[in-house]
C-alpha positions in Angstrom: -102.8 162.0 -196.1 -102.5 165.2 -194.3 -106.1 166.2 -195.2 -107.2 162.8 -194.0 -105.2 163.4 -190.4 -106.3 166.8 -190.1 -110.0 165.6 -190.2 -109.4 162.7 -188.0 -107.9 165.1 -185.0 -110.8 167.4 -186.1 -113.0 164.5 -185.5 -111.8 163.6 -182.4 -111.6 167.1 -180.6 -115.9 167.6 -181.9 -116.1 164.1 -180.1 -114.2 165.3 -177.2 -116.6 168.6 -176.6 -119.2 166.2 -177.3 -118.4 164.1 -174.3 -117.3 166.6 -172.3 -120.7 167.9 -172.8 -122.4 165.0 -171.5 -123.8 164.9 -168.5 -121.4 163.1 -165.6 -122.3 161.4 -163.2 -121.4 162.6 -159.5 -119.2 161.3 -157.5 -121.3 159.9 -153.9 -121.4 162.4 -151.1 -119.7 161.4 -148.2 -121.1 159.4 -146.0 -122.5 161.9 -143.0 -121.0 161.5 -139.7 -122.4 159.4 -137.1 -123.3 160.1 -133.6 -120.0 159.0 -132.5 -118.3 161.4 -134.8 -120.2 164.1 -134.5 -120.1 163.7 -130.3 -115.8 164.0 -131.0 -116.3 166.8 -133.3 -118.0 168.7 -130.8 -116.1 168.1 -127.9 -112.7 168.9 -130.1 -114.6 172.2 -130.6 -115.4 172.7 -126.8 -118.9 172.3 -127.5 -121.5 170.3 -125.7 -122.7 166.9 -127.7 -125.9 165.5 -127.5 -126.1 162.9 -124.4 -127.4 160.5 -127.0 -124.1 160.8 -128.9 -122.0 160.8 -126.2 -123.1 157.2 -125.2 -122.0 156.3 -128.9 -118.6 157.6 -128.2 -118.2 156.0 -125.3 -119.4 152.6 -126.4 -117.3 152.5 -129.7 -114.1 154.0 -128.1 -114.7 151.1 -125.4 -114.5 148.3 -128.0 -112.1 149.7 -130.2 -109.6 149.8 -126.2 -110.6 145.9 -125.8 -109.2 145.2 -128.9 -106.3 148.1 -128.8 -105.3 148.5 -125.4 -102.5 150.6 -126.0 -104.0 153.3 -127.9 -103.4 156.3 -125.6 -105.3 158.7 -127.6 -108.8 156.3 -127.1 -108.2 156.3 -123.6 -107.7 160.5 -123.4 -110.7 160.6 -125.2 -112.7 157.5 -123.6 -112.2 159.7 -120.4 -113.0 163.0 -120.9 -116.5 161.7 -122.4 -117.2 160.4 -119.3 -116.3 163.6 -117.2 -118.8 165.0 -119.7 -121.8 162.6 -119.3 -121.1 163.1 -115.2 -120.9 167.1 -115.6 -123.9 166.8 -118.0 -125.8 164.2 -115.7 -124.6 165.2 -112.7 -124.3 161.6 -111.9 -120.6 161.5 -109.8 -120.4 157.8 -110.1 -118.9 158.1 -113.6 -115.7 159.9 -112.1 -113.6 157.4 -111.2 -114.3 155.4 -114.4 -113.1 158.7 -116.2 -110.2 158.8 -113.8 -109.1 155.1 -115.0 -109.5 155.9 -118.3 -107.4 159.1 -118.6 -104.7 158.0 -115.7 -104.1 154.6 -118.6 -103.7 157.1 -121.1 -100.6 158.6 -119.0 -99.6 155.4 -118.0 -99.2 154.3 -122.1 -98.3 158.0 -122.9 -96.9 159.7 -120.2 -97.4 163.6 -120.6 -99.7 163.3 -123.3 -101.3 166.9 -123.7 -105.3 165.1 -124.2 -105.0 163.1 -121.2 -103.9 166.1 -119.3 -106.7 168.2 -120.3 -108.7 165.5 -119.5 -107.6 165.8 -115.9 -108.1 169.0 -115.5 -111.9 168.5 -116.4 -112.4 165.8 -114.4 -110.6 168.4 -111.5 -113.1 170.9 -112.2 -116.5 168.8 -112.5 -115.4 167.3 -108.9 -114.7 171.2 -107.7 -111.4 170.6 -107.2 -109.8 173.7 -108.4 -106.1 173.7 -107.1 -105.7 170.3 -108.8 -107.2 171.7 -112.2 -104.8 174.2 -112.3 -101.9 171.6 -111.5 -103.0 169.6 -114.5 -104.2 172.2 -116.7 -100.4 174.1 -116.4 -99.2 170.7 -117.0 -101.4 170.2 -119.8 -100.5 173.7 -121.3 -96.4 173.4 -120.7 -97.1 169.7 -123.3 -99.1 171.3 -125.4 -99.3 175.4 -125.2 -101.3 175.4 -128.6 -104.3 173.7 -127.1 -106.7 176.2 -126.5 -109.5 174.2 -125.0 -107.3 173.9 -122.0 -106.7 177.2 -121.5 -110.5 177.6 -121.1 -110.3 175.3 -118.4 -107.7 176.8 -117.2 -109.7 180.0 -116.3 -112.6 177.5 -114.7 -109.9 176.5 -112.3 -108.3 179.9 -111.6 -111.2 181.6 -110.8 -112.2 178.7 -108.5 -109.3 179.2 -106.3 -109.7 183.2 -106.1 -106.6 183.7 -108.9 -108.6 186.2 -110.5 -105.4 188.0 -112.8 -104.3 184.4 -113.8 -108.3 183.8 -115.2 -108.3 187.3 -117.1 -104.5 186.9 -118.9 -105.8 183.3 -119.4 -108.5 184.8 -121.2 -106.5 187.1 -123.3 -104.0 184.3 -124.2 -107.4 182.4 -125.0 -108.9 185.0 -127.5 -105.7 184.9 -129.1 -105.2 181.0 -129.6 -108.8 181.0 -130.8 -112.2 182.8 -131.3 -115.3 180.2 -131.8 -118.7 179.8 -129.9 -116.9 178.2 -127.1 -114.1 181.3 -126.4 -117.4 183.3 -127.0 -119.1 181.5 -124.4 -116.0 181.7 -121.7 -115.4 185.6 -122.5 -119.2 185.8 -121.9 -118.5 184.0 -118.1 -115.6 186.6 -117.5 -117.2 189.6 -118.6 -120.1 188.9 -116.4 -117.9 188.5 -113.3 -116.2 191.8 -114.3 -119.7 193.7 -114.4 -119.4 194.0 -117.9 -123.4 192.7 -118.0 -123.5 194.1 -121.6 -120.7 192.4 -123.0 -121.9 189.0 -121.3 -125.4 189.2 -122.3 -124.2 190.3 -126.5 -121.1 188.2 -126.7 -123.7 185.0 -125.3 -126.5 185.9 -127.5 -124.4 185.7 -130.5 -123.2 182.4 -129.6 -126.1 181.0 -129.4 -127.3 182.5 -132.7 -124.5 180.6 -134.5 -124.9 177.2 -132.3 -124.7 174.4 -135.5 -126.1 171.6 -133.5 -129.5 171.5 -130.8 -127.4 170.5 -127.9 -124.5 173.3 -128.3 -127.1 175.6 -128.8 -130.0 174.6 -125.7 -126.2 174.7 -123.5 -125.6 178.5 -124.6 -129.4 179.6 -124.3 -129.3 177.8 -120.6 -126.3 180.3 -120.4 -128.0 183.2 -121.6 -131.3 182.2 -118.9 -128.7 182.3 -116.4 -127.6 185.8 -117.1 -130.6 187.0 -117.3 -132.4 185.2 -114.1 -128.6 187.3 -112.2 -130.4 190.6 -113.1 -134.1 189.8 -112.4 -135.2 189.5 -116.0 -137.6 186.7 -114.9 -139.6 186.4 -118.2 -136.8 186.3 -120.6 -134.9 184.1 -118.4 -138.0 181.9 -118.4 -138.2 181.9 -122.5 -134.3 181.0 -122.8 -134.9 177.6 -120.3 -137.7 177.4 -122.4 -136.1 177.4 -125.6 -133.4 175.5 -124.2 -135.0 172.5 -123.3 -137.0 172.4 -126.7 -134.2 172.5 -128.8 -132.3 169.7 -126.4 -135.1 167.9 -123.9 -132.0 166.4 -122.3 -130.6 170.4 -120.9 -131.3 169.1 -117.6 -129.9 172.4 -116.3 -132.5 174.6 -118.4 -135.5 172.8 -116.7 -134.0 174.0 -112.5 -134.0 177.6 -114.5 -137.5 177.4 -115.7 -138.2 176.2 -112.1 -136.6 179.2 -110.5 -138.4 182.0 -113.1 -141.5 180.3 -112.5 -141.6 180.6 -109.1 -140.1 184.2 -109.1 -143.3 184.7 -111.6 -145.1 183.4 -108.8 -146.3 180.4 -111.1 -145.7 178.5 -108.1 -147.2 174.6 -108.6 -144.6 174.5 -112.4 -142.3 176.0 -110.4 -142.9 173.1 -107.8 -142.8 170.5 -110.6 -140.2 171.3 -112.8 -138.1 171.7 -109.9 -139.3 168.2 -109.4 -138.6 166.7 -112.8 -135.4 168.8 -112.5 -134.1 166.7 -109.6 -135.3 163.4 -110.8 -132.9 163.9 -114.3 -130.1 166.2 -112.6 -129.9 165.0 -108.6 -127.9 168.1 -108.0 -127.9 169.1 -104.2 -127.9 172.5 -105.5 -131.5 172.1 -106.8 -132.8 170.2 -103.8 -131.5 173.3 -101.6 -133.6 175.5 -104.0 -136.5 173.5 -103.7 -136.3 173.1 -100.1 -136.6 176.6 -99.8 -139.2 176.9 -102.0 -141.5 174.8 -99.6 -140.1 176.6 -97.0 -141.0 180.2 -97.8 -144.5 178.2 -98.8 -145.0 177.1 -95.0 -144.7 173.5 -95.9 -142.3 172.1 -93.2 -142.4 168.4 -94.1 -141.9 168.4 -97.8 -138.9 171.1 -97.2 -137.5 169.0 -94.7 -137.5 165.8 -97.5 -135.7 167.8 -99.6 -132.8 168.7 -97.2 -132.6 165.0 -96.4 -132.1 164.6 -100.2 -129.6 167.3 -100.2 -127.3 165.3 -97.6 -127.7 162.3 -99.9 -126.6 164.2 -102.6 -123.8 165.4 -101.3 -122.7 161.4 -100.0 -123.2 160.6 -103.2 -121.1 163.1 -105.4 -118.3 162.8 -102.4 -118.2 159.3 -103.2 -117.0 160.2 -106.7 -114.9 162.4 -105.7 -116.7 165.5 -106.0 -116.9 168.2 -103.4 -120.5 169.7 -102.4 -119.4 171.2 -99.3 -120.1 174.6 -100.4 -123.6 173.8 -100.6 -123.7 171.9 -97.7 -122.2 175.1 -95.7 -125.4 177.1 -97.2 -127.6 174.8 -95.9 -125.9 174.5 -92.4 -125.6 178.0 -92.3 -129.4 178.8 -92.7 -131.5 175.4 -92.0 -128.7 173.2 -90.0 -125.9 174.2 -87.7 -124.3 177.8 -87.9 -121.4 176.4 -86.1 -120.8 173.0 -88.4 -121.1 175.4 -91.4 -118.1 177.7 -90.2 -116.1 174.3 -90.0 -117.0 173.0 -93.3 -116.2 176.4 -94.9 -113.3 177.5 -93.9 -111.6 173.8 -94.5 -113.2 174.8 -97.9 -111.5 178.5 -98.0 -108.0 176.5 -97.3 -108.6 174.3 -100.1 -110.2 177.6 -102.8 -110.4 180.9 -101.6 -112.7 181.8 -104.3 -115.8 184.4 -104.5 -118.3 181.8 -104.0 -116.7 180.3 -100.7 -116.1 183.6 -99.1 -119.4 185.1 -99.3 -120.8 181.7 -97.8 -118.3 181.6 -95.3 -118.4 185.3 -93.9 -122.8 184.5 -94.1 -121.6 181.2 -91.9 -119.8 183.7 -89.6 -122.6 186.1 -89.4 -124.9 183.2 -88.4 -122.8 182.2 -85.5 -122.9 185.9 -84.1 -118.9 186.8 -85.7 -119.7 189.9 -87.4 -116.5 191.0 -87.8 -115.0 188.5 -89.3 -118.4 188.0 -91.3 -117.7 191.3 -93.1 -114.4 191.0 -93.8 -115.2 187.9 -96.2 -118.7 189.6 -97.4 -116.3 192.4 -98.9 -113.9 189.8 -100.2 -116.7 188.4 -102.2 -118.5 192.2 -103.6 -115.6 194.5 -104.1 -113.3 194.6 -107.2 -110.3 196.2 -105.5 -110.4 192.8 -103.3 -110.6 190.8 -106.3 -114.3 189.8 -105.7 -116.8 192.2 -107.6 -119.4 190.2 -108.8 -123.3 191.3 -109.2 -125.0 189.0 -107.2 -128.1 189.7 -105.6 -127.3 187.2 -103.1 -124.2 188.5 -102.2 -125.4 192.0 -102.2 -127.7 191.1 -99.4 -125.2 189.3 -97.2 -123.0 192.2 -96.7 -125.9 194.0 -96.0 -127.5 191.9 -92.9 -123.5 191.9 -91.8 -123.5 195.4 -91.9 -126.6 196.3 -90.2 -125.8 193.8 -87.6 -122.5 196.0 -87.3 -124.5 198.7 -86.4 -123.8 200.1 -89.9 -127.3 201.3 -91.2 -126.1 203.6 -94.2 -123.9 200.6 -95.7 -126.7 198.3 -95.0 -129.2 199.8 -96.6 -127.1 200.6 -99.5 -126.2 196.6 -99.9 -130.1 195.7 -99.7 -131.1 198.3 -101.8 -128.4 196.8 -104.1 -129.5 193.3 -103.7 -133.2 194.2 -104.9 -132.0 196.1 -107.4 -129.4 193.4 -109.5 -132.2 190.6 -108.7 -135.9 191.7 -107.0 -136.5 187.9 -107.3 -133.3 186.7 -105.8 -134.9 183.9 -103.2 -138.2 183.1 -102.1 -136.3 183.0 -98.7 -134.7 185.7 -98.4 -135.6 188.8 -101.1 -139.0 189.4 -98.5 -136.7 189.4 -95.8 -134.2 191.8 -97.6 -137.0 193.9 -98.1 -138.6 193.8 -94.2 -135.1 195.0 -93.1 -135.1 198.0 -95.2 -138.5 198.8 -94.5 -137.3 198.2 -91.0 -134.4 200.7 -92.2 -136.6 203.4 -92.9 -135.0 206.3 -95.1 -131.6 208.0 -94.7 -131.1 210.7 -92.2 -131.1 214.1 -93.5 -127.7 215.4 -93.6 -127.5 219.4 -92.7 -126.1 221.7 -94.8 -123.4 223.5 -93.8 -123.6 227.4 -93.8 -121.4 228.9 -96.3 
């Protein structure tokens, strides 16, 4: 009997090997995500989705609300997709609809940390900074492990000239988190800084680990932006380039390739990107570029056209709540009315004191004849020690018509020389003019040595 057992277990461990042996079938992958989940996914990681998935999102999270009206977290979500599709589209009119959506969300939930962050985007696509901050404090005192709002938190900061808040944001940031999309925002900070090193590494290796076409055409429209700000007009050209092939809807990447191909002197692309730029993105922005483009061209007409456009641009976005009166103060300072410029800028300066307002408000000044003043804003928005600091060609070139209308030729020349150097390409407007007054400048005085 024992032998009999003993062969019988023997039996059934060979049979057991045996079967174990056998080959097993797999279990199913997964089903892969769909567009709607994979749009989530990517905003969760503070990356941009594709358009195409984002209108998924929005649809499904839509039904799922008519059916489940009190499900907070839809509505958070429901809204911040469409501040994206209006930042992406630059199409204001989705605004309020975002507004709706995330305001229900605090309505059902009040306090909830994702319909806060959602406010503070929707803040900081309609350029409202000192509201972004409100929300985005709010947002961080419900939820202070949420580290896509910190990185909103530095957008709105740095819009209302609080540069020490954006940096200590930024470190609290790197500690919270360290994917593409900290990357990316370090990348922002380090450029206004000066560190152009840092920006141009730190963006470049973002971009080299992108996992989807759309995150990845967003950080190479980045890295064409860095390198348009220092006059690199062919590899800024290549990164619009790329960008748009690897995502045809980077609407931003196509202005870029408009401005590099005009700086390449490429001048009817230039013309018509600029023209399919506007017709997919109507940014005010773009139609001031272009505008100017015509201008420096001779072509009166077609550059007046696109100032008109500007104004309706800017009716449009104020009718969603966002505010293009910075722009609009660039164009009244150099195509309009000095004077209405100065109004509409330093109501702007009130409401965000930042870098960008205070070099177009002390130009605004210039243009009305208050030099003085004029400079005192122009430094504001080019020297560290006043918080300002950044490289911009632009900027550089300000300072130094303010200056040489001071009477200041050494500091003028300096600034010009400055401004040609950061970005030789910097407007089709104004870098010949930049380089008339120079020439106009002549070389410094030679200063005597003393006698030992």
């Amino acid at each position: 009997m024992g032998v009999l057992l003993g062969l019988f277990v023997g039996a059934l461990a060979v049979g057991g090997l045996l079967w174990l042996e056998r080959p097993q079938p797999r279990p199913a992958p997964p089903p892969a995500p769909g567009p709607a989940e994979v749009a989530l996914a990517a905003m969760r990681a503070g990356v941009p989705p594709a358009l195409r998935d984002l209108a998924v999102l929005i649809g499904e999270r839509e039904r799922h609300l008519r059916a489940h009206p009190g499900d907070a977290r839809a509505w958070a979500v429901l809204g911040t997709a469409y501040v994206e599709r209006g930042r992406r589209t630059a199409d204001a009119a989705y605004y309020p609809t975002a507004e709706r959506a995330l305001r229900t969300s605090l309505k059902v939930r009040p306090g909830n940390a994702g319909a806060l962050e959602g406010m503070t985007a929707l803040a900081n696509a309609r350029r409202d900074f000192r509201a972004a901050r409100t929300w985005g404090e709010a947002a961080v005192k419900a939820d202070g492990r949420r580290w896509t709002t910190q990185s909103l938190l530095i957008e709105a900061y740095t819009g209302v000239g609080d540069y020490k808040a954006a940096r200590s944001t930024l470190e609290r940031l790197q500690k919270l988190h360290s994917g593409r999309a900290v990357m990316v925002r370090s990348a922002a900070v380090y450029w206004d800084r000066g560190w152009r090193e840092d920006a141009v590494a730190t963006l470049a290796d973002a971009a080299a680990g992108a996992e989807a076409p759309a995150e990845r055409a967003a950080w190479l429209e980045r890295a064409g932006q860095l390198a348009w700000e220092r006059g690199d007009r062919e590899v800024a050209l290549r990164h619009f380039e790329e960008a748009v092939r690897a995502d045809p809807d980077q609407r931003s990447a196509k202005a870029g390739q408009a401005r590099a191909l005009a700086a390449l002197g490429r001048t009817d692309e230039a013309l018509s990107a600029y023209r399919l730029a506007l017709a997919e993105r109507p940014s005010p922005q773009y139609a001031l570029e272009l505008g100017e483009l015509y201008e420096a061209l001779g072509l009166e007409q077609p550059a007046r056209a696109q100032y008109d456009l500007l104004h309706a641009h800017v009716r449009s976005a104020a009718a969603g709540g966002v505010d293009e009166e910075l722009v609009r103060g660039r164009y009244e300072a150099d195509h309009g009315d000095p004077e209405e410029a100065v109004r509409v800028l330093r109501a702007e300066w009130r409401k965000q004191p930042g870098i960008a307002v205070a070099d177009a408000l002390g130009w605004a000044l210039h243009r009305t004849g208050e030099n003085e003043e004029a400079l005192e804003y122009a430094v504001r928005a080019t020297d560290k020690e006043h918080g300002g600091g950044v490289r911009s060609a632009l900027y550089a070139y300000h300072r130094g018509m303010i200056e040489n209308s001071l009477g200041l030729p050494g500091p003028a020349r300096r600034h010009l020389e400055e401004a040609l150097r950061i970005n030789p390409y910097f407007s089709p407007l104004f870098a010949p003019l930049a380089r008339e007054k120079l020439q106009a400048l002549g070389e410094p005085p030679d200063v005597p040595v003393p006698a030992a």
